[in-house]
N, CA, C and O atoms as a CHARMM CRD file, in Angstrom:
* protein
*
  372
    1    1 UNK  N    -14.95600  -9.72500  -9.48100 PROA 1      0.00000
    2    1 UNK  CA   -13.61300 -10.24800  -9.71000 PROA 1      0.00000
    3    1 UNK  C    -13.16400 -11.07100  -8.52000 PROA 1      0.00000
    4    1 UNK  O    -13.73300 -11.02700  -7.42900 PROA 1      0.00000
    5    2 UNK  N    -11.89800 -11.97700  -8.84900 PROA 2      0.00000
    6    2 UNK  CA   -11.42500 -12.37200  -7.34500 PROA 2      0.00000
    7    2 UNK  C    -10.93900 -11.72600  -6.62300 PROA 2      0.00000
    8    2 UNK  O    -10.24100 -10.82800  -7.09400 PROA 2      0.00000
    9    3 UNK  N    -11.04700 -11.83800  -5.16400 PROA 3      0.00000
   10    3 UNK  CA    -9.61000 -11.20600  -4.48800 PROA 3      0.00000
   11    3 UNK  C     -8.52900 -11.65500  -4.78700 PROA 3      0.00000
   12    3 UNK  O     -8.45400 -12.73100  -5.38000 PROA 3      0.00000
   13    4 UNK  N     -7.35200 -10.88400  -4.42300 PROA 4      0.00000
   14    4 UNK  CA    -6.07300 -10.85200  -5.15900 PROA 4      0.00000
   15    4 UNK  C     -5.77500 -10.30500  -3.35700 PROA 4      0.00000
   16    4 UNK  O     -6.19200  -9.22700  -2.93500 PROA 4      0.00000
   17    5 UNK  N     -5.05700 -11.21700  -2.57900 PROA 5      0.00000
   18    5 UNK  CA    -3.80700 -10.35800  -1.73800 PROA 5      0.00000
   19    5 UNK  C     -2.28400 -10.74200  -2.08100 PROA 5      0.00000
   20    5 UNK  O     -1.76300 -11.83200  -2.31600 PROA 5      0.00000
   21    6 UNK  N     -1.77900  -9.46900  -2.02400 PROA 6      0.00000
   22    6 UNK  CA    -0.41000  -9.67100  -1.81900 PROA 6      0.00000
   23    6 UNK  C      0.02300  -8.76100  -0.26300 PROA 6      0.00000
   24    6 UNK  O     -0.37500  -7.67000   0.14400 PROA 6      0.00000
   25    7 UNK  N      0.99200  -9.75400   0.33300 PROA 7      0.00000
   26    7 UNK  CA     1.73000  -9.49400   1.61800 PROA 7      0.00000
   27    7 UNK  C      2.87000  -9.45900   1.47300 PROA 7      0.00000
   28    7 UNK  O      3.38800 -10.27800   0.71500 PROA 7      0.00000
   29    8 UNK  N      3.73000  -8.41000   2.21100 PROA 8      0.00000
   30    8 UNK  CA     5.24200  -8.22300   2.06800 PROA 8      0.00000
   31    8 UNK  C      5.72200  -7.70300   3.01100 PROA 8      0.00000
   32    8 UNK  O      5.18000  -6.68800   3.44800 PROA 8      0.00000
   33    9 UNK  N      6.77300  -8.17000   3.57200 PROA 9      0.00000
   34    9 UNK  CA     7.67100  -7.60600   4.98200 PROA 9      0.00000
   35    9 UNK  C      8.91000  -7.45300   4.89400 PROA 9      0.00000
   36    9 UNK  O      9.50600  -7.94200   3.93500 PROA 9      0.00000
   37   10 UNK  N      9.57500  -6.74000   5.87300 PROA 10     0.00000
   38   10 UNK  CA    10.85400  -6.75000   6.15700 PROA 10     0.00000
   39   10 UNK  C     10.87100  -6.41700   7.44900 PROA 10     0.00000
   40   10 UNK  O      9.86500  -6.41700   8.15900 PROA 10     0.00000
   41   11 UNK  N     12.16000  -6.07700   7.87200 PROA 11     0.00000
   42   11 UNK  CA    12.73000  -6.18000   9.02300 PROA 11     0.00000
   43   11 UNK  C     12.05600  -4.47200   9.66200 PROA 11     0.00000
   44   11 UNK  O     11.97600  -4.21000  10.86200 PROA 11     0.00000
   45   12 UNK  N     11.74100  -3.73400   8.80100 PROA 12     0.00000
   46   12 UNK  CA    10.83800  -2.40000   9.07000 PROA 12     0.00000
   47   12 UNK  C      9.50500  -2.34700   9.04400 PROA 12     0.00000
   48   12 UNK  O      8.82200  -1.65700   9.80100 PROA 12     0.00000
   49   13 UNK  N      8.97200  -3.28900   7.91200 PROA 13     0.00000
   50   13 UNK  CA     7.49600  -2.78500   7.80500 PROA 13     0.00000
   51   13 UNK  C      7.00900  -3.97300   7.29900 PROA 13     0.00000
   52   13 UNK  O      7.71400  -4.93900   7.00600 PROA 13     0.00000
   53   14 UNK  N      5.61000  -3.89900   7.17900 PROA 14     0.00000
   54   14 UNK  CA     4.94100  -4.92600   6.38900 PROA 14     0.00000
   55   14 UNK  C      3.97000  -4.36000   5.97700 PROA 14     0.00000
   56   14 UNK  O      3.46900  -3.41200   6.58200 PROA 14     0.00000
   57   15 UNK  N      3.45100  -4.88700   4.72200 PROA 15     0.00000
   58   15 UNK  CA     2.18600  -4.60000   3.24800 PROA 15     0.00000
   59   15 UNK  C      1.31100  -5.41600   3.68700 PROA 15     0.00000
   60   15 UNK  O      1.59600  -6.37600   4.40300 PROA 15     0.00000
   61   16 UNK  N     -0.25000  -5.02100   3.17300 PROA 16     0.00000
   62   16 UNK  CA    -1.19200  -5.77100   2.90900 PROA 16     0.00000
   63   16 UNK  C     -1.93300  -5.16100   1.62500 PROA 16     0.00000
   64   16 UNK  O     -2.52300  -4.11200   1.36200 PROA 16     0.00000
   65   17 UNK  N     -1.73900  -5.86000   1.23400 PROA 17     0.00000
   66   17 UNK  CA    -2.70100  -5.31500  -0.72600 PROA 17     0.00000
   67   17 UNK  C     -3.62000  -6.35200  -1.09300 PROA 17     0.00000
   68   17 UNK  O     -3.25900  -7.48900  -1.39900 PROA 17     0.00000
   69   18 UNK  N     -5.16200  -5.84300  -1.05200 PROA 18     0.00000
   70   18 UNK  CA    -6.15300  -7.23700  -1.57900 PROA 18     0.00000
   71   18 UNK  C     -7.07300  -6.13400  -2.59900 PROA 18     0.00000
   72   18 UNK  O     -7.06000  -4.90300  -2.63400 PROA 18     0.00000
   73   19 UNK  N     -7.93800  -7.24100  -3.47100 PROA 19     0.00000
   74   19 UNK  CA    -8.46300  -6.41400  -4.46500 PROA 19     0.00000
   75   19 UNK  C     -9.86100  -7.23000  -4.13300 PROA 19     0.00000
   76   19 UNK  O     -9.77700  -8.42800  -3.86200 PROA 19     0.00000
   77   20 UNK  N    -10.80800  -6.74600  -4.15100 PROA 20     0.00000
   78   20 UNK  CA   -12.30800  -7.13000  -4.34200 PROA 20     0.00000
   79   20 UNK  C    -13.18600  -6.24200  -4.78900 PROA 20     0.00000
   80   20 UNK  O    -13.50700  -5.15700  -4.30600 PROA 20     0.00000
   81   21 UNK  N    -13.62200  -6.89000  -5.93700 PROA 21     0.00000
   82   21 UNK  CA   -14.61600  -5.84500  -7.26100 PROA 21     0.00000
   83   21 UNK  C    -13.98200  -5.17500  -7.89500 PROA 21     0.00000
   84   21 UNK  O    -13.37500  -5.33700  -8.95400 PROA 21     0.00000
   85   22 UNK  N    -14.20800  -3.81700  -6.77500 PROA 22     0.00000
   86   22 UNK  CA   -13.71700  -2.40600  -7.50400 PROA 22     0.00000
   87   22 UNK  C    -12.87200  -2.33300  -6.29700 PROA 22     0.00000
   88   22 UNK  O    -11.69900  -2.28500  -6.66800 PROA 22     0.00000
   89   23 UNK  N    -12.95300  -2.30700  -5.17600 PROA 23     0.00000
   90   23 UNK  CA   -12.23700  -2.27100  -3.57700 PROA 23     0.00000
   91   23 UNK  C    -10.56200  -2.75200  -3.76300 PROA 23     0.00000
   92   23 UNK  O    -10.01000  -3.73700  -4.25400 PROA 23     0.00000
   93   24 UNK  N    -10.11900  -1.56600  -3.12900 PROA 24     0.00000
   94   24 UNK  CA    -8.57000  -1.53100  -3.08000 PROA 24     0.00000
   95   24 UNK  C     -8.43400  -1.32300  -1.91600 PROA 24     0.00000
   96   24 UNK  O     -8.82600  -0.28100  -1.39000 PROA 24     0.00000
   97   25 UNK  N     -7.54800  -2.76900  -0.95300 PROA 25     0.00000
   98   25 UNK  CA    -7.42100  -2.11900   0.75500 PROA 25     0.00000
   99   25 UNK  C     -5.97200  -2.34500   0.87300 PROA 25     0.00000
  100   25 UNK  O     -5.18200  -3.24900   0.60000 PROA 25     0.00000
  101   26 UNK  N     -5.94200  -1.38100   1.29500 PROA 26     0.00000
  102   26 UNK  CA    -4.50300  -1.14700   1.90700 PROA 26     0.00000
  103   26 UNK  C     -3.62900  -1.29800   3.19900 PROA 26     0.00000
  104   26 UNK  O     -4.03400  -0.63200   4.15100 PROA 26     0.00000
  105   27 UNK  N     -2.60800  -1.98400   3.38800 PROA 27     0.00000
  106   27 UNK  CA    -2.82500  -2.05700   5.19300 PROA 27     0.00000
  107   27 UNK  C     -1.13700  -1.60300   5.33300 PROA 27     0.00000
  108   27 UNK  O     -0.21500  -1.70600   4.52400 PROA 27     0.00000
  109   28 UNK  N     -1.18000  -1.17500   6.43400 PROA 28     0.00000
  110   28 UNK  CA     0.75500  -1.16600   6.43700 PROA 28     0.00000
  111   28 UNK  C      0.93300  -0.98200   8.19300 PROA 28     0.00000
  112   28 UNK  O      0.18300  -0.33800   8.92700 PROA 28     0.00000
  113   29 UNK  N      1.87300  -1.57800   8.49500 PROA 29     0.00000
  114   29 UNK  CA     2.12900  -1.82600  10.20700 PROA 29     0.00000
  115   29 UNK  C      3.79600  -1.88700   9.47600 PROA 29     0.00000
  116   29 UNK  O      4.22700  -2.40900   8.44800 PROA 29     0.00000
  117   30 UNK  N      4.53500  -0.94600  10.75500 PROA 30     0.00000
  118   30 UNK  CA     6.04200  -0.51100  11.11200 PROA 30     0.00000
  119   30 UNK  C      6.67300  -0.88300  12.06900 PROA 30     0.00000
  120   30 UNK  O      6.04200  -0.69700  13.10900 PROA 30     0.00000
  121   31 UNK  N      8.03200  -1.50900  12.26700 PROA 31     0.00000
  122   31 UNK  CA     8.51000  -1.92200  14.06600 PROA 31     0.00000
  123   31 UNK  C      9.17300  -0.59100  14.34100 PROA 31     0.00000
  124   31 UNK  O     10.07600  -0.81800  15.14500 PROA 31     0.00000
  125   32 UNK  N      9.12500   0.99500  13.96800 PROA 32     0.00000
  126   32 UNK  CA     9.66000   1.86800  14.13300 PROA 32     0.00000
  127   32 UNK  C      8.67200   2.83500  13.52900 PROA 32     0.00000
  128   32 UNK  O      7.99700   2.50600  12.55400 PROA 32     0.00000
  129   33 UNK  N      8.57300   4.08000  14.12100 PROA 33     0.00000
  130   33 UNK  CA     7.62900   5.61400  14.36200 PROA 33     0.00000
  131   33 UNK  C      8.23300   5.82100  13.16800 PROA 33     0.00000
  132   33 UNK  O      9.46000   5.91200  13.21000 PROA 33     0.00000
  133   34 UNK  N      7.64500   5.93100  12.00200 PROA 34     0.00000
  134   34 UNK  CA     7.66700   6.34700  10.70400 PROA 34     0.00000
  135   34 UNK  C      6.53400   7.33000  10.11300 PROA 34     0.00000
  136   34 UNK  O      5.39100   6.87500  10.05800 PROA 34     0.00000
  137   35 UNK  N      6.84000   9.03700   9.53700 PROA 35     0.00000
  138   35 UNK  CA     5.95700   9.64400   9.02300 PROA 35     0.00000
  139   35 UNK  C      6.70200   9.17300   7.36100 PROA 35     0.00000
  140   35 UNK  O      7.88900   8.98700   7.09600 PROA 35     0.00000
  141   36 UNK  N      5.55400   9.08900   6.50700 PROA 36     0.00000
  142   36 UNK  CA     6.03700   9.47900   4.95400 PROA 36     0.00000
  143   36 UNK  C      4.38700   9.58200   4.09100 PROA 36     0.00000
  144   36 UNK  O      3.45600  10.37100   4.25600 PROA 36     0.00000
  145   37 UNK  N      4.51800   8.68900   3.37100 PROA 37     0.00000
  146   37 UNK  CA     3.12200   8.40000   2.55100 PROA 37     0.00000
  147   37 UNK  C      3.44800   6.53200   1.91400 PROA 37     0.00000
  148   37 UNK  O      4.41300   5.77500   1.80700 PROA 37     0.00000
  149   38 UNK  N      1.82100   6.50600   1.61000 PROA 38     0.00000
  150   38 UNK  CA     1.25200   5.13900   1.37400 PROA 38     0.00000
  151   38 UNK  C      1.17600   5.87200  -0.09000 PROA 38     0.00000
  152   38 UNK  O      0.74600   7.02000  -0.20300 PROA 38     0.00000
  153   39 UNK  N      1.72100   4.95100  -1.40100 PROA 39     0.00000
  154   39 UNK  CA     1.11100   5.17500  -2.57500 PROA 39     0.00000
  155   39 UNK  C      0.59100   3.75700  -3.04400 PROA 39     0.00000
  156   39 UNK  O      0.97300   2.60000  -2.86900 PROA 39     0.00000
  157   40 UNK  N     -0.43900   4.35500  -3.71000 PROA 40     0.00000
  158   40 UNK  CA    -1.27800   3.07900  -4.06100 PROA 40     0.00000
  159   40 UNK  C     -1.23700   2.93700  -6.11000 PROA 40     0.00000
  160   40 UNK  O     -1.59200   3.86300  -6.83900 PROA 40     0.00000
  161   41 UNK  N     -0.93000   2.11800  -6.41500 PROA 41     0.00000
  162   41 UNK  CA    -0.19800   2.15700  -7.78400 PROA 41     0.00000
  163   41 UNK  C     -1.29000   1.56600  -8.54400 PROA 41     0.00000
  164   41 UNK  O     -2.25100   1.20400  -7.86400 PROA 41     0.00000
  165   42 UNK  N     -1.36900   1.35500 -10.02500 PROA 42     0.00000
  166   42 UNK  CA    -2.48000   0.76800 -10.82600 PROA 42     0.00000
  167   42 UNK  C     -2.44600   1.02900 -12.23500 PROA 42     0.00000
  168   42 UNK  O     -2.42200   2.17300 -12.68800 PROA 42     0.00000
  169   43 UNK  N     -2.44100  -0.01100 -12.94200 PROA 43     0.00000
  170   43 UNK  CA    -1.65500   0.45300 -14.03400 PROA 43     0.00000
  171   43 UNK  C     -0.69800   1.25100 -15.01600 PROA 43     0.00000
  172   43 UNK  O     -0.74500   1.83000 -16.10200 PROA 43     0.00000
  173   44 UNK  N      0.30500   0.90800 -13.88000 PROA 44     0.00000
  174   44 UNK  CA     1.05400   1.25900 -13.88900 PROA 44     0.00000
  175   44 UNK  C      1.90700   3.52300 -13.15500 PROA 44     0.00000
  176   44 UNK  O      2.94200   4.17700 -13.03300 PROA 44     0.00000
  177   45 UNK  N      0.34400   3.58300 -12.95600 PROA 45     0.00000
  178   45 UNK  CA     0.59200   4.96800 -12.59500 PROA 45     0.00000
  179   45 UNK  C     -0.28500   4.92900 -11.33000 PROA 45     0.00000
  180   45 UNK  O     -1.13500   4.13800 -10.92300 PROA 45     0.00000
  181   46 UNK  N      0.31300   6.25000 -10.79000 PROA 46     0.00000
  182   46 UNK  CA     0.03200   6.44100  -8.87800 PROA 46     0.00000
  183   46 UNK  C     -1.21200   7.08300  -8.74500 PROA 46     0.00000
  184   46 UNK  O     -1.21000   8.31200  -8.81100 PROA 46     0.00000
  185   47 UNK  N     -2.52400   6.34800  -8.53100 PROA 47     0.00000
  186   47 UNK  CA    -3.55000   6.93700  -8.37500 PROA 47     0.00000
  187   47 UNK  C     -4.45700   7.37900  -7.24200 PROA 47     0.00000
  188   47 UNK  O     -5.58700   7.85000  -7.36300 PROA 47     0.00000
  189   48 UNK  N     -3.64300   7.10800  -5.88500 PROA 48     0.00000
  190   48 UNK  CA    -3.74500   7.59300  -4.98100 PROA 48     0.00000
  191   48 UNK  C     -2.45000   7.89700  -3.46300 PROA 48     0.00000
  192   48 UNK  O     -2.00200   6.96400  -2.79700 PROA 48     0.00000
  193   49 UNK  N     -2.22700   8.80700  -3.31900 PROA 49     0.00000
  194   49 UNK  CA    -1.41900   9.04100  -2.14400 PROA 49     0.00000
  195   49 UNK  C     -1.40600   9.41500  -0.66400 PROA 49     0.00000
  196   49 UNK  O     -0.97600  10.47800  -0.21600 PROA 49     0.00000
  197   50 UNK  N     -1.86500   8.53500  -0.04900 PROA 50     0.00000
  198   50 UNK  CA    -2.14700   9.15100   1.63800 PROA 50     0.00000
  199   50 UNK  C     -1.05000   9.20100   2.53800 PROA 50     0.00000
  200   50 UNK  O     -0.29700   8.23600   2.66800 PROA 50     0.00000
  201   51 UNK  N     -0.89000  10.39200   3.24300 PROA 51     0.00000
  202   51 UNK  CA     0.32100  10.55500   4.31800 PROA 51     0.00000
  203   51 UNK  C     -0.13500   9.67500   5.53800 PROA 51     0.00000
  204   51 UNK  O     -1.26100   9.69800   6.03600 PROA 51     0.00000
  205   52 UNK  N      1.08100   8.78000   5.99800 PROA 52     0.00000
  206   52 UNK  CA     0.54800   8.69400   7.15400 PROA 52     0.00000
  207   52 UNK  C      1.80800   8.77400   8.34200 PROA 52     0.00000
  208   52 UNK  O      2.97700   9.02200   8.04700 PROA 52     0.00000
  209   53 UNK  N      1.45100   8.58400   9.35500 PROA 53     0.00000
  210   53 UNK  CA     1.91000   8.19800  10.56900 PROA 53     0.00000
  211   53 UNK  C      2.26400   7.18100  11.06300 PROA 53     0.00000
  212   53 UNK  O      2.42400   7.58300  12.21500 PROA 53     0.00000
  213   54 UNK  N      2.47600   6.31700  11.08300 PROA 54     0.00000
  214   54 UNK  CA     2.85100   5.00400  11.56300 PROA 54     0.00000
  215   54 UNK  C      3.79500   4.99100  12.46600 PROA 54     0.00000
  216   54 UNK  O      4.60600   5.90600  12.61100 PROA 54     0.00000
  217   55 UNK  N      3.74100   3.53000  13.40800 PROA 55     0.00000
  218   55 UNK  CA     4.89400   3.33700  14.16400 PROA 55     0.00000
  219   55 UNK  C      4.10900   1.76200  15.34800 PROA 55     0.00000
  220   55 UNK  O      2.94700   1.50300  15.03600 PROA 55     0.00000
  221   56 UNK  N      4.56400   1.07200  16.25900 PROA 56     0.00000
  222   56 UNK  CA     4.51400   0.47700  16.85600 PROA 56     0.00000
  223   56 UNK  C      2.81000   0.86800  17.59800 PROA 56     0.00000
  224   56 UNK  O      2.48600   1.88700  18.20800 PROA 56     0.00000
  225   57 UNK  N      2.05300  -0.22200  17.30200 PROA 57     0.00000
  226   57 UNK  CA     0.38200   0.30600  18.01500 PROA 57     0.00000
  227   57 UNK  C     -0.15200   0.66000  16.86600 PROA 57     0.00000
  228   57 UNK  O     -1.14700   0.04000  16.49000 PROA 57     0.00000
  229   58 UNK  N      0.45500   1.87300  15.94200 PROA 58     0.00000
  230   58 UNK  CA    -0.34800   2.75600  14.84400 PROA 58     0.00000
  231   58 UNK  C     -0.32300   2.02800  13.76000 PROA 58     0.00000
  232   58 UNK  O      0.82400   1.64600  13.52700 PROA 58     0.00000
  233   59 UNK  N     -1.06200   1.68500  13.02700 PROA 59     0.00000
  234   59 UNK  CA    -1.00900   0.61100  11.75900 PROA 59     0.00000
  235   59 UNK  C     -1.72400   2.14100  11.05800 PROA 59     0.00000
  236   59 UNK  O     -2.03400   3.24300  11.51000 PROA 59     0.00000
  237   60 UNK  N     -1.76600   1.38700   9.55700 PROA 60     0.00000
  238   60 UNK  CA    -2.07900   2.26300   8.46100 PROA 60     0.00000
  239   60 UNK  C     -3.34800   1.45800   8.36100 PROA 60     0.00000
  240   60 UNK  O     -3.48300   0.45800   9.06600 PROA 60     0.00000
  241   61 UNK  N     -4.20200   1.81000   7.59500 PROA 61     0.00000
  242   61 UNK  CA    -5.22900   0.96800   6.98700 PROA 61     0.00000
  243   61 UNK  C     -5.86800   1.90600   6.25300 PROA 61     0.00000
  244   61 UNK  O     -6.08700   3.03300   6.69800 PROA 61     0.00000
  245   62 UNK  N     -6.35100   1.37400   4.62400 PROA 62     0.00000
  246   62 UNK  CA    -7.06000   2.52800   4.24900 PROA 62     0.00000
  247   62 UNK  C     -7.71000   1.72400   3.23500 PROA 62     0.00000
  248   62 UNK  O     -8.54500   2.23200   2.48600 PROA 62     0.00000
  249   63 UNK  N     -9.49700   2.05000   1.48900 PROA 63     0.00000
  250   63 UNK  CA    -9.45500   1.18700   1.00000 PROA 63     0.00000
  251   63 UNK  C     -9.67500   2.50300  -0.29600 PROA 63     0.00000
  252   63 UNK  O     -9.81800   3.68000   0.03200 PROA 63     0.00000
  253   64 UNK  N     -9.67200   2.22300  -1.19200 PROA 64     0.00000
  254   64 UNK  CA   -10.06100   2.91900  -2.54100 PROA 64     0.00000
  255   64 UNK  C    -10.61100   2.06400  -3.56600 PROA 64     0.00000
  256   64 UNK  O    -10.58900   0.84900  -3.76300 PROA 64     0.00000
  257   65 UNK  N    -11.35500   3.55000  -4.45300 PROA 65     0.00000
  258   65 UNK  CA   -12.50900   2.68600  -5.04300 PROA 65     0.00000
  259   65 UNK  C    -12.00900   3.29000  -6.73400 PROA 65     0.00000
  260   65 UNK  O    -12.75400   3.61100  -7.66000 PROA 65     0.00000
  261   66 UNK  N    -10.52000   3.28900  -6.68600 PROA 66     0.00000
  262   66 UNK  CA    -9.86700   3.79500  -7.68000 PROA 66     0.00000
  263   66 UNK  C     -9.60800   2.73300  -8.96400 PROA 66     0.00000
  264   66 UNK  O     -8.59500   2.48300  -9.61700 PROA 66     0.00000
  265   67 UNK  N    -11.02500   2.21000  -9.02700 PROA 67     0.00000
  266   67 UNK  CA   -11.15500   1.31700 -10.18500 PROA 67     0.00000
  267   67 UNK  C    -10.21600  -0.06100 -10.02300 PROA 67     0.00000
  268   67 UNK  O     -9.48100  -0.50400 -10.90600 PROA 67     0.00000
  269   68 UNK  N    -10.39900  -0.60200  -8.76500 PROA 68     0.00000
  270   68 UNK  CA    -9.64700  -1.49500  -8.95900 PROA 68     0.00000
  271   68 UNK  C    -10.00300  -2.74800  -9.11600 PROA 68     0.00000
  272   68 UNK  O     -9.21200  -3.67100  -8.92700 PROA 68     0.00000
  273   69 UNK  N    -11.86500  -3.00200  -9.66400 PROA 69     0.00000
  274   69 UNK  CA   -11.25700  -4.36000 -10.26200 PROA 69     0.00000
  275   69 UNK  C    -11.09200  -3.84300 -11.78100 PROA 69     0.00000
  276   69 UNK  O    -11.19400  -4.81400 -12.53100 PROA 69     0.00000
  277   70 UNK  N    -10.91200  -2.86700 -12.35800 PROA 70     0.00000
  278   70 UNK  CA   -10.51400  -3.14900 -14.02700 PROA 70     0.00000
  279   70 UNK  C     -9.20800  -3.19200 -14.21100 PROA 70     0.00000
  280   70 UNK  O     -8.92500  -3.21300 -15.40900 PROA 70     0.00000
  281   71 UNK  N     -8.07200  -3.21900 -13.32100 PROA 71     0.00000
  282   71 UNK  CA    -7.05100  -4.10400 -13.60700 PROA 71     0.00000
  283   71 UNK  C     -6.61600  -4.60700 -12.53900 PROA 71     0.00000
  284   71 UNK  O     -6.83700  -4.11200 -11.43400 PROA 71     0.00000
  285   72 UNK  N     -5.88900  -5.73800 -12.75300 PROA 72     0.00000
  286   72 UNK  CA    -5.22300  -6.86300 -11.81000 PROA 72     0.00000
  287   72 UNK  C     -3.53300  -6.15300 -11.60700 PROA 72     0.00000
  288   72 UNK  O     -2.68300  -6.53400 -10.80200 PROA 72     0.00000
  289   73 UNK  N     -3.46000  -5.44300 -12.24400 PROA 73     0.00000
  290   73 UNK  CA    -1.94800  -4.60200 -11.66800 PROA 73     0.00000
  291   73 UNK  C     -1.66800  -3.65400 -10.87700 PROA 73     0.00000
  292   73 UNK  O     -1.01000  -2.64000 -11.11000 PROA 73     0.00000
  293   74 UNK  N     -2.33400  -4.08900  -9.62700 PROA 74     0.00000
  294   74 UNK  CA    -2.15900  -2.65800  -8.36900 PROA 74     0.00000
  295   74 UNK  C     -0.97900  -3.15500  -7.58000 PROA 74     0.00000
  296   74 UNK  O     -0.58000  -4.31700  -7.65000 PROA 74     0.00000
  297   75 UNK  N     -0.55900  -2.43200  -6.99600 PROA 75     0.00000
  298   75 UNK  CA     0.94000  -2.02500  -5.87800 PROA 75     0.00000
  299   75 UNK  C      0.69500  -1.27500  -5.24600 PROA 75     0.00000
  300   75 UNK  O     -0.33800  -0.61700  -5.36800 PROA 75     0.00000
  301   76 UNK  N      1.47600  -1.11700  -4.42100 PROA 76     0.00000
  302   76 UNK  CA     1.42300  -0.19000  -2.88900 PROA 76     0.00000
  303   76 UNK  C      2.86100  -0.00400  -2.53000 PROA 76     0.00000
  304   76 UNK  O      3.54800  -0.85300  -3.09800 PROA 76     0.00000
  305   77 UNK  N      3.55800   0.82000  -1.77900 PROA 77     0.00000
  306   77 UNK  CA     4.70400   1.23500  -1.57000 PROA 77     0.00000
  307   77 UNK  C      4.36700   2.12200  -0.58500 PROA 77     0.00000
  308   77 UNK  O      3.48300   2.97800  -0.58500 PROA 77     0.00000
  309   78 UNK  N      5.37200   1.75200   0.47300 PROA 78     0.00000
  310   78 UNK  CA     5.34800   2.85100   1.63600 PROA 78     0.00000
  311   78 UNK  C      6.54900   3.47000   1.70300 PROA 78     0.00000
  312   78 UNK  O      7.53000   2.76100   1.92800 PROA 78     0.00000
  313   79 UNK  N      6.70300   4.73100   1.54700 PROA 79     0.00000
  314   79 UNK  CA     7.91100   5.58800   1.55800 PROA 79     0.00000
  315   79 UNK  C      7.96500   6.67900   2.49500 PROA 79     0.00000
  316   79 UNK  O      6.91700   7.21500   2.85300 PROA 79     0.00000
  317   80 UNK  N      9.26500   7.12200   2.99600 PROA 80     0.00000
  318   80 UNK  CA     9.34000   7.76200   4.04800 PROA 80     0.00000
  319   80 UNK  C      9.28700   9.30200   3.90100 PROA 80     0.00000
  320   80 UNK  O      8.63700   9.73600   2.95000 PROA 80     0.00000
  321   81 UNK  N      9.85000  10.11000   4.67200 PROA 81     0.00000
  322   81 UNK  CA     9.35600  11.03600   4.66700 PROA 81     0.00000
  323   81 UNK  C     10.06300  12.03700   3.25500 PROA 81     0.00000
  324   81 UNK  O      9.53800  12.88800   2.53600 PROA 81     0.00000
  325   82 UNK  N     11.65400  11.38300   3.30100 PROA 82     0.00000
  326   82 UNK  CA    12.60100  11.68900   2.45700 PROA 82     0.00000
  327   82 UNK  C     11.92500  11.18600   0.65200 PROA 82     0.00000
  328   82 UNK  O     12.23100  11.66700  -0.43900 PROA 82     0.00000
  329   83 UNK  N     11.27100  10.43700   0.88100 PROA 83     0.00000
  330   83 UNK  CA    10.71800  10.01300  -0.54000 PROA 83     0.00000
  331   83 UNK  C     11.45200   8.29700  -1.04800 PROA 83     0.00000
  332   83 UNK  O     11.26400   7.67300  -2.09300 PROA 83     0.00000
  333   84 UNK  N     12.29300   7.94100   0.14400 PROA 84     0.00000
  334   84 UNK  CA    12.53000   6.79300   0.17800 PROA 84     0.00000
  335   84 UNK  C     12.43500   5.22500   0.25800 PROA 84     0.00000
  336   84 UNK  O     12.84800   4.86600   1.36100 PROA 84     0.00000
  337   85 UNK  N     12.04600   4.18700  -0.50300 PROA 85     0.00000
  338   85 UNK  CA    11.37200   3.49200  -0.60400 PROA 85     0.00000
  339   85 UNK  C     11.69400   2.53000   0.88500 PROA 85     0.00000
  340   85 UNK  O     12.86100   2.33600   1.22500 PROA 85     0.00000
  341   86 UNK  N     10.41600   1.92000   1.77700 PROA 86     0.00000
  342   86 UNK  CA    10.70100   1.00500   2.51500 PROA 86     0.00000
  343   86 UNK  C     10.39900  -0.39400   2.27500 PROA 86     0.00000
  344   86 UNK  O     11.08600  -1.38400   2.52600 PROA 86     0.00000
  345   87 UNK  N      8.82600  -0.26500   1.54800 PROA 87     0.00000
  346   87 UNK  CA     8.42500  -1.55300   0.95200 PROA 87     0.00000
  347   87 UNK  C      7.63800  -1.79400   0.57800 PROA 87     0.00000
  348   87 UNK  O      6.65800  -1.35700   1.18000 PROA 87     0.00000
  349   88 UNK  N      7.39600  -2.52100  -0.48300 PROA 88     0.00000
  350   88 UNK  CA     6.25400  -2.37100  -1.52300 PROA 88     0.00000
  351   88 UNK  C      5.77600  -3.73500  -1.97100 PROA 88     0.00000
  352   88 UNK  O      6.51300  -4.71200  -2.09800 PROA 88     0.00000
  353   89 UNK  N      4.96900  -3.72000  -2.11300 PROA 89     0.00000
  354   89 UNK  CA     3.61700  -5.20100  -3.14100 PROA 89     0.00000
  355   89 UNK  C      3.35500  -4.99000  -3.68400 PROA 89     0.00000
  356   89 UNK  O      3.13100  -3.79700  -3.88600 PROA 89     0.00000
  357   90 UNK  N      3.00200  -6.27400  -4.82500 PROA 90     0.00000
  358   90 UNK  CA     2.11500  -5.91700  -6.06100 PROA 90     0.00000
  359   90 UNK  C      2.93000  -5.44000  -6.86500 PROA 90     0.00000
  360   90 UNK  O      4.13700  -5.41800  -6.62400 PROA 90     0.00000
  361   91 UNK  N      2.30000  -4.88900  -8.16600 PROA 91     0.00000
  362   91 UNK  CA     2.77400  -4.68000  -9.33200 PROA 91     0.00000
  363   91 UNK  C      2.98600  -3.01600  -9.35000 PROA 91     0.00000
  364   91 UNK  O      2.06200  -2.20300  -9.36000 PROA 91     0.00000
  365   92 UNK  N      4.68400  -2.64000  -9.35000 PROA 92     0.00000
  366   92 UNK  CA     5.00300  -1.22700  -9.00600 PROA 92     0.00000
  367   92 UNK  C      5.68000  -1.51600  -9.98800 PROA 92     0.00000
  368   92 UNK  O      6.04800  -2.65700 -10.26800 PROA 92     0.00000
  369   93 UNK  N      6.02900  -0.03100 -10.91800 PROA 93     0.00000
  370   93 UNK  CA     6.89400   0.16100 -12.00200 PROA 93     0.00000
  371   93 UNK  C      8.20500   0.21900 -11.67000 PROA 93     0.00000
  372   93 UNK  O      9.05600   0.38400 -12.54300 PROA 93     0.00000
């Protein structure tokens, strides 16, 4: 399949979402020490969830092999510890 990235920022965080084959990579960098979780989305439902750590230096990075070239509708969302959304790419419900 092609790669597919989508990038997204704000004034807290920034996304990296690319797709190659089956390969789902994930990237996330914070301007502030943030614990919550990375969810990684795909047709339409959450098929993987990693906690992380983040903050200034600590980037996220991660890739899954959660079938992602059989669809072109993956998302990512990084939420905090509260379950609160900070920011997300791609195709999230």
């Amino acid at each position: 399949g092609l790669g597919q990235g989508f990038d997204t920022a704000n004034a807290t965080a920034a996304l990296r979402l690319s797709t190659q084959g089956d390969n789902v990579s994930v990237g996330a960098v914070t301007s502030v020490n943030l614990n919550g979780q990375v969810k990684l989305w795909q047709g339409g439902q959450v098929v993987v969830t990693w906690p992380v750590a983040v903050g200034p230096g600590r980037a996220f990075g991660a890739e899954s092999s959660a079938g992602g070239g059989q669809s072109s509708a993956v998302g990512v969302q990084l939420l905090d510890s509260a379950g609160h959304l900070i920011v997300q790419a791609g195709s999230v419900p």
